[in-house]
C-alpha positions as CSV (number, residue, x, y, z in Angstrom):
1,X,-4.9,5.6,-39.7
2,X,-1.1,5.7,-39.8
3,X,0.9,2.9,-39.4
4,X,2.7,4.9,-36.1
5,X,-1.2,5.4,-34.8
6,X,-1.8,1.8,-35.1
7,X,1.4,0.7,-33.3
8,X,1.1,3.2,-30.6
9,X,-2.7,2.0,-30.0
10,X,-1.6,-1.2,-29.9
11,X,1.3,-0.6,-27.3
12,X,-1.2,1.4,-25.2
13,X,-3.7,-1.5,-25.3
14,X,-1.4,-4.2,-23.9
15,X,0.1,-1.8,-21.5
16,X,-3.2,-1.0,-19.4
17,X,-3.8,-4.9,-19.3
18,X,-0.5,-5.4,-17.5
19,X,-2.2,-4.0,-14.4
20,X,-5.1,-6.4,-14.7
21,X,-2.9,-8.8,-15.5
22,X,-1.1,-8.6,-12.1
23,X,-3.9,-8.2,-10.1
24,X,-5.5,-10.8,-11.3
25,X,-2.8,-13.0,-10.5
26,X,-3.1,-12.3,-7.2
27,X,-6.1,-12.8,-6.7
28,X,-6.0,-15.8,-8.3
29,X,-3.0,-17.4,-6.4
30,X,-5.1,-16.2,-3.3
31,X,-7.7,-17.8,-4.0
32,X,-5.7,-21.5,-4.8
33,X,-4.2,-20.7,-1.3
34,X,-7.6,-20.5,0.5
35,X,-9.2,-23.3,-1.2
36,X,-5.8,-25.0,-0.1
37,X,-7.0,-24.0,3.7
38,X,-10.4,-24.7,3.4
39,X,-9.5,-28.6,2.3
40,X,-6.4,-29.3,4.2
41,X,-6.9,-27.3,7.9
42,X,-3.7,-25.5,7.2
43,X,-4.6,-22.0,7.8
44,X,-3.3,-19.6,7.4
45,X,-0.2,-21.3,5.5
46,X,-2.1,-22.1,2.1
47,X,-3.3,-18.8,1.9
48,X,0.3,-17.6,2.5
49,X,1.9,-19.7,0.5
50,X,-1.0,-19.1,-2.4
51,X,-0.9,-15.3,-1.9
52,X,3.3,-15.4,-2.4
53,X,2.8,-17.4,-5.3
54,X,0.2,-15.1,-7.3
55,X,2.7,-12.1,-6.1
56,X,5.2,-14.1,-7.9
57,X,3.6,-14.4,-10.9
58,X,2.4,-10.6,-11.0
59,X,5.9,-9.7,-10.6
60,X,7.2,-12.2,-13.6
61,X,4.1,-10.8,-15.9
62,X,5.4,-7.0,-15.2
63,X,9.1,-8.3,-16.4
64,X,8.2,-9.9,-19.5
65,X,5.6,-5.9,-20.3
66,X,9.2,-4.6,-19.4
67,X,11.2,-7.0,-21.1
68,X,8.7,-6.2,-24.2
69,X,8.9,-2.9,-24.1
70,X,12.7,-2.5,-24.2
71,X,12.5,-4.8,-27.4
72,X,10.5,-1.7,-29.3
């Protein structure tokens, strides 16, 4: 393979994780967030708080994929 082919398969690869990447951290923060309200009684506010948190973090991994891709 070319060295272009390698780079662009590469680039390809890392760009169809980003969606995973976000959903799962989503999930993940709502997850946290209803374990929160399962032990504390807090419902629905650790499941809020959890969800805005994973959102958070989907958001920030979609900046650094853009961030990375501006660099190349």
């Amino acid at each position: 393979m070319k060295k272009r082919d390698v780079r662009w398969l590469k680039e390809v690869a890392y760009f169809s994780s980003v969606g995973l990447s976000v959903a799962l951290s989503i999930f993940i923060g709502l997850g946290v967030g209803l374990l929160i309200d399962s032990k504390t009684g807090w419902s629905p506010w650790g499941m809020f708080a959890g969800l805005g948190l994973g959102i958070a973090a989907g958001f920030r991994n979609l900046g650094l994929a853009i961030k990375k891709s501006r660099k190349l």
